[in-house]
Biopython code that builds the backbone (N, CA, C, O; Angstrom):
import numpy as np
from Bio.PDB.StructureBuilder import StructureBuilder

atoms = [
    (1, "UNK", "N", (0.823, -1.194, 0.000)),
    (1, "UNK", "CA", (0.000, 0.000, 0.000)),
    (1, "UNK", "C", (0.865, 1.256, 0.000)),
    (1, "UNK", "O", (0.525, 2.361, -0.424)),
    (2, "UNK", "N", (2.149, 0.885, 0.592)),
    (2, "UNK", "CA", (2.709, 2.491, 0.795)),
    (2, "UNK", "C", (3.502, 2.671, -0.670)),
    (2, "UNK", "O", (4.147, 3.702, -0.860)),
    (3, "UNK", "N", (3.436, 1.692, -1.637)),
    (3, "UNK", "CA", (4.256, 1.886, -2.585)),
    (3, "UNK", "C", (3.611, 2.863, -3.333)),
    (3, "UNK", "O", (4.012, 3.932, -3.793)),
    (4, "UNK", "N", (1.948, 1.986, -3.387)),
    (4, "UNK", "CA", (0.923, 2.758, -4.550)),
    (4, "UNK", "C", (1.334, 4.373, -4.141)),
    (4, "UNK", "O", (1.899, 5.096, -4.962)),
    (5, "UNK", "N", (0.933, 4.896, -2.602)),
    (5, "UNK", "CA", (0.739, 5.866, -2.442)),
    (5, "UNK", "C", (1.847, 6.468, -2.320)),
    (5, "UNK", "O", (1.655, 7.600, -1.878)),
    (6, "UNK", "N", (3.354, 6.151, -2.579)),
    (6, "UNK", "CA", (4.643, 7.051, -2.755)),
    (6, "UNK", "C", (4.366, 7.020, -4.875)),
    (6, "UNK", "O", (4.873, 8.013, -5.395)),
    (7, "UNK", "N", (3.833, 6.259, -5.662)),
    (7, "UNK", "CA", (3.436, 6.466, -6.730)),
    (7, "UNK", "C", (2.445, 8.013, -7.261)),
    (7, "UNK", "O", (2.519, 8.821, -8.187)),
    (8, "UNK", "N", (1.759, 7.848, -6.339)),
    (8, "UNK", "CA", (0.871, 9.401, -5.981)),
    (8, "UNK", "C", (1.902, 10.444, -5.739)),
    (8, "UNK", "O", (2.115, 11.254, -6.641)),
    (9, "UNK", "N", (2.614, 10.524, -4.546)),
    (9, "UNK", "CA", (2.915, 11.117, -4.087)),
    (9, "UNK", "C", (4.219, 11.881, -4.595)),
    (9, "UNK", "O", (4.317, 13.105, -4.683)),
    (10, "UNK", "N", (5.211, 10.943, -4.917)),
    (10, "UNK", "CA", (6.227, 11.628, -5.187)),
    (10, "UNK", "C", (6.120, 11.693, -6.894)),
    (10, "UNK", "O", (6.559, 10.802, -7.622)),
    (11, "UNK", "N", (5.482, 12.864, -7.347)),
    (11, "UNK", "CA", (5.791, 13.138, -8.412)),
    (11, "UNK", "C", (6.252, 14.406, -8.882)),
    (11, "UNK", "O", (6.006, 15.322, -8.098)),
    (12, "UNK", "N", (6.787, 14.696, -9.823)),
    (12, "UNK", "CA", (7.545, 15.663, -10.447)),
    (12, "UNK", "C", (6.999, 16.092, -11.984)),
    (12, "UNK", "O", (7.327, 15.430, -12.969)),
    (13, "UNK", "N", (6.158, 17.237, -12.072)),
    (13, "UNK", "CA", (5.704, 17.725, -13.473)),
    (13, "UNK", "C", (4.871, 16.293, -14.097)),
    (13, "UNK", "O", (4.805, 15.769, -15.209)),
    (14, "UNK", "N", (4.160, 15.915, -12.435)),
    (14, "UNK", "CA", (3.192, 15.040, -13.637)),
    (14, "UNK", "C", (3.810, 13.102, -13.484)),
    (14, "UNK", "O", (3.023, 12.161, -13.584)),
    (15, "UNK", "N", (5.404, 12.930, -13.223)),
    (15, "UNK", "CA", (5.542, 11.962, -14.041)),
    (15, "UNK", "C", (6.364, 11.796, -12.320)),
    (15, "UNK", "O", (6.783, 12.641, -11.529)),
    (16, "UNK", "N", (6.304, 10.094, -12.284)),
    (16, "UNK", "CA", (7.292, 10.165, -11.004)),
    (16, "UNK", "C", (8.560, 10.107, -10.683)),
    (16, "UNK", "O", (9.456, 10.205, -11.522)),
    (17, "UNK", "N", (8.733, 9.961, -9.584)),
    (17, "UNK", "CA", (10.135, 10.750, -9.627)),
    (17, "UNK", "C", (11.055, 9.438, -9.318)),
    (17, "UNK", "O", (10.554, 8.314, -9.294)),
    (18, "UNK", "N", (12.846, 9.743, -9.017)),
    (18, "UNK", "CA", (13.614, 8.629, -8.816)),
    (18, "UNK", "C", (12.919, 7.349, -7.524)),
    (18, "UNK", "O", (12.808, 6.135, -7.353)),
    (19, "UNK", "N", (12.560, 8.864, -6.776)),
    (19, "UNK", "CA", (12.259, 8.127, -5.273)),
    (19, "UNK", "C", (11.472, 6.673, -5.144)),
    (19, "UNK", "O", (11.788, 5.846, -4.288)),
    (20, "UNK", "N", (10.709, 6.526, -5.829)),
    (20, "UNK", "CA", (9.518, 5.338, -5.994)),
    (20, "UNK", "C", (10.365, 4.139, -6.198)),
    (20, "UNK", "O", (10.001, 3.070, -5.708)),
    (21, "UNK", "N", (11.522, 4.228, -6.914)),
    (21, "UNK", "CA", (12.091, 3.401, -6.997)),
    (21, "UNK", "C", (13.121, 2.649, -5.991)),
    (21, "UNK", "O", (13.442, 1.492, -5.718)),
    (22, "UNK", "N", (13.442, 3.918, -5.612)),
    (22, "UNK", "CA", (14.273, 3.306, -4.196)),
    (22, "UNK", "C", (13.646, 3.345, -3.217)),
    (22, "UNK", "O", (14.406, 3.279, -2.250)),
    (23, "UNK", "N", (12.256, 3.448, -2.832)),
    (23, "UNK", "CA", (11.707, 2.689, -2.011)),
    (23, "UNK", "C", (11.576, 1.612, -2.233)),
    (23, "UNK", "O", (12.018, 0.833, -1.388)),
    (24, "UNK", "N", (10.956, 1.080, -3.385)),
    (24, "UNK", "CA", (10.938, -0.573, -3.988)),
    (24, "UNK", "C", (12.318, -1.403, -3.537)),
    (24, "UNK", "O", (12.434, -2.503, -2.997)),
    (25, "UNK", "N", (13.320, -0.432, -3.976)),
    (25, "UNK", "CA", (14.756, -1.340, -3.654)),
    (25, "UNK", "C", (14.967, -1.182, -2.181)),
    (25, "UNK", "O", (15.935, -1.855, -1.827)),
    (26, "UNK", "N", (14.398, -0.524, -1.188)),
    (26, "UNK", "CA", (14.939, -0.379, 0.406)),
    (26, "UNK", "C", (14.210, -1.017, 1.159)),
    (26, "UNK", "O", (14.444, -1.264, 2.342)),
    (27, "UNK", "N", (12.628, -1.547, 0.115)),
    (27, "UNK", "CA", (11.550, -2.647, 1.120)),
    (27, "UNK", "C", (12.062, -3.922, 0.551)),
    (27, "UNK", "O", (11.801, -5.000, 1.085)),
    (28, "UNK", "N", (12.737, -3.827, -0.448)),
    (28, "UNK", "CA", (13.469, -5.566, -1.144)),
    (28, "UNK", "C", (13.753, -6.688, -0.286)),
    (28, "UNK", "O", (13.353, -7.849, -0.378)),
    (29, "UNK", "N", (14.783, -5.956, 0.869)),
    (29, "UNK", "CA", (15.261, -7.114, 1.911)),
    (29, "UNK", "C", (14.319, -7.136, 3.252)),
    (29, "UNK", "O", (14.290, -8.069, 4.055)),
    (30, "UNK", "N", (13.416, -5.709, 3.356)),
    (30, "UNK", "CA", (12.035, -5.776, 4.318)),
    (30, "UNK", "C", (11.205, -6.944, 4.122)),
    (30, "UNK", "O", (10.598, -7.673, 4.907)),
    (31, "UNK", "N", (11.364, -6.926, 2.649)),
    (31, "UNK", "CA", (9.489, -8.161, 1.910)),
    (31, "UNK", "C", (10.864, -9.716, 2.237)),
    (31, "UNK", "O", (10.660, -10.847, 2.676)),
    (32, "UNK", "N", (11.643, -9.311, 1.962)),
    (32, "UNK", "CA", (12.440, -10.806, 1.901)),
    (32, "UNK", "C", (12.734, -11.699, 3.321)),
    (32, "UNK", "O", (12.705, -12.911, 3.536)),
    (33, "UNK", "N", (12.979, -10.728, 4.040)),
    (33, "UNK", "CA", (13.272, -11.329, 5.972)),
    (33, "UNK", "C", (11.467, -11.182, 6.758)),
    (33, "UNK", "O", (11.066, -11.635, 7.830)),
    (34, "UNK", "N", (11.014, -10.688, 6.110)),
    (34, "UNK", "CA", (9.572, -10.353, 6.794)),
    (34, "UNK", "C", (8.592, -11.358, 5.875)),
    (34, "UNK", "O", (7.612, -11.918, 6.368)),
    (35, "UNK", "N", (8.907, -11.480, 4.762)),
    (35, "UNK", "CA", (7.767, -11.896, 3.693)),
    (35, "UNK", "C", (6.044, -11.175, 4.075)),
    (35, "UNK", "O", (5.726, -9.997, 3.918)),
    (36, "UNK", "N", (5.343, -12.062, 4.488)),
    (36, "UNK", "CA", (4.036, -11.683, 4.711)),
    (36, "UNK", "C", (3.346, -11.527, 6.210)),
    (36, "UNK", "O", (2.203, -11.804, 6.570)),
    (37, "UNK", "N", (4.604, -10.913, 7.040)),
    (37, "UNK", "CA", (4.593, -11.103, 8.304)),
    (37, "UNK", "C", (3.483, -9.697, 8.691)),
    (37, "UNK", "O", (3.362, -8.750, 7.914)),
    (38, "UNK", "N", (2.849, -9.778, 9.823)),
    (38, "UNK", "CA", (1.868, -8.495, 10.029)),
    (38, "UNK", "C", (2.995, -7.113, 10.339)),
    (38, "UNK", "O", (4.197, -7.266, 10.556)),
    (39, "UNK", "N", (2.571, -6.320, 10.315)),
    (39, "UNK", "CA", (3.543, -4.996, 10.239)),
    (39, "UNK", "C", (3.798, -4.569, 11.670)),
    (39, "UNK", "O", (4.567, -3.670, 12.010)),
    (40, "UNK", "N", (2.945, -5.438, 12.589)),
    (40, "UNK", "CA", (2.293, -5.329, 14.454)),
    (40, "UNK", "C", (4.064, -5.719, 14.785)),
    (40, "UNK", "O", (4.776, -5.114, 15.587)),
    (41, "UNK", "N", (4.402, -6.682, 14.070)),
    (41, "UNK", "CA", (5.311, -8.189, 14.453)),
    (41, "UNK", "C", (6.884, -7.115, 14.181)),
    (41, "UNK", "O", (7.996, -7.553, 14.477)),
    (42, "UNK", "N", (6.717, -6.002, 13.710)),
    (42, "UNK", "CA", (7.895, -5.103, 13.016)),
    (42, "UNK", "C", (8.278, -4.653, 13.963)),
    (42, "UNK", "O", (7.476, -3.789, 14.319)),
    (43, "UNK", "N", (9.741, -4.795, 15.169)),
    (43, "UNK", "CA", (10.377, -3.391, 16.045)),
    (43, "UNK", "C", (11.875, -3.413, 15.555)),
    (43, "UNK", "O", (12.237, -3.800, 14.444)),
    (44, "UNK", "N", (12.577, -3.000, 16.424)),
    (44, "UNK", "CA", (13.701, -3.048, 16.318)),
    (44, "UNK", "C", (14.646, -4.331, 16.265)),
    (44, "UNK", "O", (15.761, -4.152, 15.775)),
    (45, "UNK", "N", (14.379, -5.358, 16.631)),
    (45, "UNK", "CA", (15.513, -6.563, 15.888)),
    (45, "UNK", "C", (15.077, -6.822, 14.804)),
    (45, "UNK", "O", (16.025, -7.258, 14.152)),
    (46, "UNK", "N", (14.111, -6.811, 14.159)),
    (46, "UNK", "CA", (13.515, -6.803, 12.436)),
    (46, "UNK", "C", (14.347, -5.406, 11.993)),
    (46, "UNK", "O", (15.263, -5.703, 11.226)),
    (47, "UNK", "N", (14.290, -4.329, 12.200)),
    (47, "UNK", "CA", (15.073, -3.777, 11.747)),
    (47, "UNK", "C", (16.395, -3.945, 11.496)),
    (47, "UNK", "O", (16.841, -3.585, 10.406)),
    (48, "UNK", "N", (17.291, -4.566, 12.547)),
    (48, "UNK", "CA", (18.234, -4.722, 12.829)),
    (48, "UNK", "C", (18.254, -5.869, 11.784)),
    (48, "UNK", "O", (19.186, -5.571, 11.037)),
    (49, "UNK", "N", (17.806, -6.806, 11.435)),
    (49, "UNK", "CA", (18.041, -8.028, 10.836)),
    (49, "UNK", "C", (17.927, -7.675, 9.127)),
    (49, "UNK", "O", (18.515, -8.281, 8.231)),
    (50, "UNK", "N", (16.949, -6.464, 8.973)),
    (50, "UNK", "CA", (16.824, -5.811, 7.309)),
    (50, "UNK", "C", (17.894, -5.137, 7.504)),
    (50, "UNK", "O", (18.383, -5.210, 6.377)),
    (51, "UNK", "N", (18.887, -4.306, 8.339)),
    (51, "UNK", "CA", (19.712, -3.905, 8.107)),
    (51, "UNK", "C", (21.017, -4.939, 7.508)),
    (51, "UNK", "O", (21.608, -4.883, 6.430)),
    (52, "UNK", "N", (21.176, -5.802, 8.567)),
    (52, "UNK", "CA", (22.058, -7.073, 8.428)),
    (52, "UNK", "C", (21.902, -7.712, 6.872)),
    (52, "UNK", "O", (22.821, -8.322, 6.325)),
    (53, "UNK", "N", (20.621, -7.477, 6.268)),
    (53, "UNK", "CA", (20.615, -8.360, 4.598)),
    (53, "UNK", "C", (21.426, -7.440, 3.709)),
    (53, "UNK", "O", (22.068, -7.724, 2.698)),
    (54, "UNK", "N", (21.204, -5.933, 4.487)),
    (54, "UNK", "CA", (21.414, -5.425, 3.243)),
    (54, "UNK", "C", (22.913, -5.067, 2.862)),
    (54, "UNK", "O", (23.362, -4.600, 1.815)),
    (55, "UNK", "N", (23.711, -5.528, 4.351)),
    (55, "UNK", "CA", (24.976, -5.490, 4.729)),
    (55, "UNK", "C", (25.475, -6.635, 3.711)),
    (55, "UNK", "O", (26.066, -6.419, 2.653)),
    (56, "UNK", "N", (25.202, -7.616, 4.117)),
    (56, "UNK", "CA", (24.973, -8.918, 3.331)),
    (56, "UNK", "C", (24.958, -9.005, 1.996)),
    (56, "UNK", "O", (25.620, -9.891, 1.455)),
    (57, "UNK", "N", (24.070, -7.947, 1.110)),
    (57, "UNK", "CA", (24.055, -7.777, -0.250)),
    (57, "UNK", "C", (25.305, -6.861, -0.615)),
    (57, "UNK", "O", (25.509, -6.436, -1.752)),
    (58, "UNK", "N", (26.239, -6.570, 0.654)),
    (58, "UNK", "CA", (27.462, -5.181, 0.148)),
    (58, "UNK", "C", (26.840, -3.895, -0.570)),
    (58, "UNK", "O", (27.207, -3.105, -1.440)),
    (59, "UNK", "N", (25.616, -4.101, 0.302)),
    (59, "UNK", "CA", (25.342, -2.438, 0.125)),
    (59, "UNK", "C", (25.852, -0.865, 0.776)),
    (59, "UNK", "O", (25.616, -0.520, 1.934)),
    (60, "UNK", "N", (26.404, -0.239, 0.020)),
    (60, "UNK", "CA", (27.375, 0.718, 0.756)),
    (60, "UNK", "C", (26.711, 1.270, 2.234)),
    (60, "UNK", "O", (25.486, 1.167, 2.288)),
    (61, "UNK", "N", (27.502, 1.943, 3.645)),
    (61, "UNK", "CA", (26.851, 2.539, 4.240)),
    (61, "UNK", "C", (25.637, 3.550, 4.438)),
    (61, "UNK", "O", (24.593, 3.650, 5.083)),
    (62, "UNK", "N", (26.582, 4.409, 3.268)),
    (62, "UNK", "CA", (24.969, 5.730, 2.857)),
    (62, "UNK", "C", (23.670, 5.184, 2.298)),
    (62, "UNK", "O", (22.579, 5.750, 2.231)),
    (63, "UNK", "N", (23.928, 4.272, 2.009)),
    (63, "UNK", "CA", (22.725, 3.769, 0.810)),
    (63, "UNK", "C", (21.792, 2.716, 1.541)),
    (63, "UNK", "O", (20.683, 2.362, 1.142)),
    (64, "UNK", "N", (22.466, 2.265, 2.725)),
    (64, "UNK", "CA", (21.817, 1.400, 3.735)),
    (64, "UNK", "C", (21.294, 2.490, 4.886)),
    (64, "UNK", "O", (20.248, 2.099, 5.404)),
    (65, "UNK", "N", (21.579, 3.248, 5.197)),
    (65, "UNK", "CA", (21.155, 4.425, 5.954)),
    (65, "UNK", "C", (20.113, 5.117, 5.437)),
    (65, "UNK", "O", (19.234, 5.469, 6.223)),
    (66, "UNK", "N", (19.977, 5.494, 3.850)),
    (66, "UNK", "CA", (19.000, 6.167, 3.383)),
    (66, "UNK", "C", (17.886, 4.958, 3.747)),
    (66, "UNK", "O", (16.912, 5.229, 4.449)),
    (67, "UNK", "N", (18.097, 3.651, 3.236)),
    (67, "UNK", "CA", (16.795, 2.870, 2.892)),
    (67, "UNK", "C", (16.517, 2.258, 4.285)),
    (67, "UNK", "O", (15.785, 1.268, 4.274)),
    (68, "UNK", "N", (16.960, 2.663, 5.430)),
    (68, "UNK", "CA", (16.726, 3.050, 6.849)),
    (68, "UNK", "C", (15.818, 4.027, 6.837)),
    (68, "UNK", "O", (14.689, 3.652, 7.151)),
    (69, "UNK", "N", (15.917, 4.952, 6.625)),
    (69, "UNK", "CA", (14.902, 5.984, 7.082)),
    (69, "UNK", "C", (13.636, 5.830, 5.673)),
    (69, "UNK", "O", (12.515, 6.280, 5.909)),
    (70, "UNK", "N", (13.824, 5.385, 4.699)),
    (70, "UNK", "CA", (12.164, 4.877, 3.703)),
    (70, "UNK", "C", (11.375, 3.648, 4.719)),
    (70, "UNK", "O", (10.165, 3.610, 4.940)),
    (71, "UNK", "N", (12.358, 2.733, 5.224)),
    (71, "UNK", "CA", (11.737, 2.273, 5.668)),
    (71, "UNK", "C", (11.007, 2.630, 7.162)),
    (71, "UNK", "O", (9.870, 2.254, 7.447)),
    (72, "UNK", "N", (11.909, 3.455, 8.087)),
    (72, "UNK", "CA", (11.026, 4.092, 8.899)),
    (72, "UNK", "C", (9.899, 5.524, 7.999)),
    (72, "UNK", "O", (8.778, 5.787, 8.434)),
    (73, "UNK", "N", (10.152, 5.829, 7.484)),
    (73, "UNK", "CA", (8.966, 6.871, 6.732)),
    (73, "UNK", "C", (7.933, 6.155, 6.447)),
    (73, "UNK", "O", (6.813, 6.595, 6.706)),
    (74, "UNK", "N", (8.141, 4.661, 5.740)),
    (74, "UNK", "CA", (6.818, 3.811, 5.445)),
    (74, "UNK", "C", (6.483, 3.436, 6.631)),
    (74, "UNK", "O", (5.317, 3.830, 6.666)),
    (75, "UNK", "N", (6.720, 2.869, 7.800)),
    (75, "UNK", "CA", (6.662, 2.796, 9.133)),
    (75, "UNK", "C", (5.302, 3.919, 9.766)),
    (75, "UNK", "O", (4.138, 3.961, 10.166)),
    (76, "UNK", "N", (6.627, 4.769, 9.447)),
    (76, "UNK", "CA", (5.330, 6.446, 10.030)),
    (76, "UNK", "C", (4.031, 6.674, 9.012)),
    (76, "UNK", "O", (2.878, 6.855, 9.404)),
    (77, "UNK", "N", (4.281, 6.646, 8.205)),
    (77, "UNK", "CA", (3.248, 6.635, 7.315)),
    (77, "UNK", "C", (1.805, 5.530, 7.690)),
    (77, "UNK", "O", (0.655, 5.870, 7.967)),
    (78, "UNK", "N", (2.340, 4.262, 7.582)),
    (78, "UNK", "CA", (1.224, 3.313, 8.123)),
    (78, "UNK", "C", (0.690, 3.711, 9.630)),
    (78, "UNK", "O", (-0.536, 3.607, 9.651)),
    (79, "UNK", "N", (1.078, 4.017, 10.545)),
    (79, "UNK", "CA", (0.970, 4.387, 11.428)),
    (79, "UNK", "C", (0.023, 5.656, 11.810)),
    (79, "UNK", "O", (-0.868, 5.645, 12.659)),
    (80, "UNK", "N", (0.453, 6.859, 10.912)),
    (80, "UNK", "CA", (-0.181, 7.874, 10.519)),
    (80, "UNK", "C", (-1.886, 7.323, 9.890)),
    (80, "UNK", "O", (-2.924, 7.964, 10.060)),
    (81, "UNK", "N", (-1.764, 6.022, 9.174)),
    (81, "UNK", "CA", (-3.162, 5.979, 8.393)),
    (81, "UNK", "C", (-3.771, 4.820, 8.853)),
    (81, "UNK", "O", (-4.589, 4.159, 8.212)),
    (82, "UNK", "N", (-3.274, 4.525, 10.224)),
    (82, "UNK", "CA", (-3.979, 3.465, 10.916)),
    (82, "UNK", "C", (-3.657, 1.960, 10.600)),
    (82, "UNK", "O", (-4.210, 1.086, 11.268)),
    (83, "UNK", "N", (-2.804, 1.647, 9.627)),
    (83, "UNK", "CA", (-2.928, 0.366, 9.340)),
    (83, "UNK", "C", (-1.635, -0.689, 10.092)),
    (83, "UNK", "O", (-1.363, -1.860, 9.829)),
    (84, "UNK", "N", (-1.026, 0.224, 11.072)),
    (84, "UNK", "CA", (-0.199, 0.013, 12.202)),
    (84, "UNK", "C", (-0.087, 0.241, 13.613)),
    (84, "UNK", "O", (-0.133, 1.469, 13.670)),
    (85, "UNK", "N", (0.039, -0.207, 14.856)),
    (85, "UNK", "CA", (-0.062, 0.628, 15.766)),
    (85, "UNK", "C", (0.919, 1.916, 16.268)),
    (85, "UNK", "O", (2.025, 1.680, 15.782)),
    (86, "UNK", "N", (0.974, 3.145, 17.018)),
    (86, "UNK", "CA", (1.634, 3.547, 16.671)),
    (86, "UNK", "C", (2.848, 3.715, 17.692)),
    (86, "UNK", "O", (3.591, 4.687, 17.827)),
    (87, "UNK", "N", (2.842, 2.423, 18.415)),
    (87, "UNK", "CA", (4.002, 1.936, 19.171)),
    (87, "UNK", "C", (5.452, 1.259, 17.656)),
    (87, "UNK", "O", (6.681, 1.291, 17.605)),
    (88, "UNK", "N", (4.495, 0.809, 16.832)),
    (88, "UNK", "CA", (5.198, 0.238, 16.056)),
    (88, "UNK", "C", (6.598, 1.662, 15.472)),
    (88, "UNK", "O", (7.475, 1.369, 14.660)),
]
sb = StructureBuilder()
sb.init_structure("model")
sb.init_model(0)
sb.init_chain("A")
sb.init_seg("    ")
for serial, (resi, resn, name, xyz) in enumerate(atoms, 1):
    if name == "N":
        sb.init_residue(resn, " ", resi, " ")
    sb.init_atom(name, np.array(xyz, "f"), 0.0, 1.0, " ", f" {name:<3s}", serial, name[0])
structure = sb.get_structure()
């Protein structure tokens, strides 16, 4: 759901922008260690463990840090629209 609505959201003159995409690539190892797990079940050693894949894939520091904070923004976001609690 948060993809559709960063599809909405982040656009530029109409057409979308880089961002959509690297959210897709920063929830990659989220959907992969989580698969279809409830979003309730998400704190900090799930984080810690999507961080660890993406270490794993030799993804540079900055680039694992950015897709740290998409994934807390999608975090806040669900949270913001109810479909999380907002302990999560």
């Amino acid at each position: 759901m948060y993809i559709e609505f960063a599809r909405g959201y982040y656009l530029k003159d109409g057409n979308q922008t880089g961002e959509v995409y690297c959210i897709q690539l920063a929830l990659k190892p989220l959907r992969k260690s989580g698969g279809r797990e409830k979003i309730s079940y998400f704190g900090p050693r799930k984080l810690t463990q999507v961080r660890e894949e993406m270490i794993a894939l030799d993804w540079a520091r900055n680039t694992i840090n950015q897709a740290v904070m998409r994934i807390t923004r999608m975090l806040r976001w669900a949270s913001g629209n109810e479909y999380a609690d907002a302990s999560i």
